[in-house]
C-alpha positions in Angstrom: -58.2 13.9 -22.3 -54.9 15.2 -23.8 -54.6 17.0 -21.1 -55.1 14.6 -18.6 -52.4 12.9 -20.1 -50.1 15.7 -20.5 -50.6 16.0 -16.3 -50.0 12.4 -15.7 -46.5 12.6 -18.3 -45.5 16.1 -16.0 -46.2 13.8 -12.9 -44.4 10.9 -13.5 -41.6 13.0 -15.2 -41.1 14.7 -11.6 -41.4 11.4 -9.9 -38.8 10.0 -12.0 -36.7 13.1 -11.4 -37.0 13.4 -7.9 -35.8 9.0 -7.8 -32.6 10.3 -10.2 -31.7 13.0 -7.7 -32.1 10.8 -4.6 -30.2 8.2 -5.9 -27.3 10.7 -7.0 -27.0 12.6 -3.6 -26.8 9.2 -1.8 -23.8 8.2 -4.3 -20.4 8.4 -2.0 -17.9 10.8 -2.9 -14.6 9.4 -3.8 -12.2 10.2 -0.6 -8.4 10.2 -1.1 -6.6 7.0 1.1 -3.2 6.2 1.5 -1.2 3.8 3.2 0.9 3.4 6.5 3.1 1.0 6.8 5.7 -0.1 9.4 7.4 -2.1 11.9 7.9 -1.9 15.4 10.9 -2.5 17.6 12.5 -3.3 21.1 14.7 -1.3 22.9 17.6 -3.8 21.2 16.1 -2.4 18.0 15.4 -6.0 17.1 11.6 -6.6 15.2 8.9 -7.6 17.7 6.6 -10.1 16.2 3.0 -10.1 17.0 2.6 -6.7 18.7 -0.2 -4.8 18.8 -0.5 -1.5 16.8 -3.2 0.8 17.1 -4.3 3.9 14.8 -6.5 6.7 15.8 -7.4 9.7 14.2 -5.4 12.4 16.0 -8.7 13.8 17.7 -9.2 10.2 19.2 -11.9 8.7 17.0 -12.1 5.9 15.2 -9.3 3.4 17.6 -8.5 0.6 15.3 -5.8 -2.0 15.8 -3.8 -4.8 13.7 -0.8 -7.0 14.2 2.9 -7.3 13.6 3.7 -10.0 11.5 7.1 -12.7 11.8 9.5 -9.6 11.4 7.8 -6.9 13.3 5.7 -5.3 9.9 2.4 -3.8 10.5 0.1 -1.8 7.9 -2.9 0.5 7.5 -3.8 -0.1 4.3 -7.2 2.3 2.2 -7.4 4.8 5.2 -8.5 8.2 4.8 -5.9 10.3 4.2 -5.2 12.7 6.9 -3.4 12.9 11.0 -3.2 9.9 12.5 -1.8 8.6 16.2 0.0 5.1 16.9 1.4 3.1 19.2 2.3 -0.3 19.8 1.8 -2.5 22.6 3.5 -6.2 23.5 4.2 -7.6 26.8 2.6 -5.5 29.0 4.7 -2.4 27.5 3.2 0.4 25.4 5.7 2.6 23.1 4.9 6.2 23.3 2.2 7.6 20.9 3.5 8.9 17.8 1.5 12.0 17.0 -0.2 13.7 13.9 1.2 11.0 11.6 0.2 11.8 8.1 -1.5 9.6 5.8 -1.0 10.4 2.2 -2.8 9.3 -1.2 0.5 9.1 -3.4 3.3 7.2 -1.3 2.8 5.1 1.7 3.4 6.9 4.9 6.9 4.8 6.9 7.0 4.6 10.6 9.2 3.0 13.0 7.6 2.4 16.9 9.8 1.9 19.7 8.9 -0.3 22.6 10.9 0.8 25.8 12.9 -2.0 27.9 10.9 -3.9 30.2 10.9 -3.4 33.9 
């Protein structure tokens, strides 16, 4: 009988053991994030208000996109820290993509995007 129970102890020691480790290698490690922060412009270097700005990680993945607000501001904020690519968009008129932008952990990351004159 002892034994017995020294077999079902061992078993549900494992079980209980095996549960801990799952549970642990499913536990997210913490990733660095950082901000990026903005504001985008027109040619007359004058805030554009409600633009589009979209972020991409600089191998093309992950396309997200936010808004300008009143003065032209835009931000990115808890990303992954790492290269990014931007651009803006508003009126039918993209700025160019601004590339490898990097996102840091300590200090938000300023950026200024240029939309080109209308045609």
């Amino acid at each position: 009988m002892k034994r017995l129970l020294a077999h079902v102890f061992l078993a549900a020691a494992l079980v209980v053991s095996f549960f801990a480790f799952a549970a642990a290698a499913q536990q997210k490690v913490a990733v660095p994030v950082g901000t990026l922060e903005g504001i985008v412009v027109d040619a007359q270097n004058k805030p554009v208000a409600h633009a589009s700005v979209t972020i991409q990680t600089s191998d093309g993945h992950k396309p997200h996109a936010t808004h300008t607000d009143e003065n032209g501001h835009f931000q990115f904020a808890r990303w992954e820290t790492g290269q990014y690519d931007l651009r803006a968009y508003s009126d039918g008129v993209f700025s160019d993509w601004e590339k490898r932008i990097m996102i840091k952990s300590k200090k938000p990351t300023q950026i200024t995007l240029r939309l080109p004159a209308q045609k």
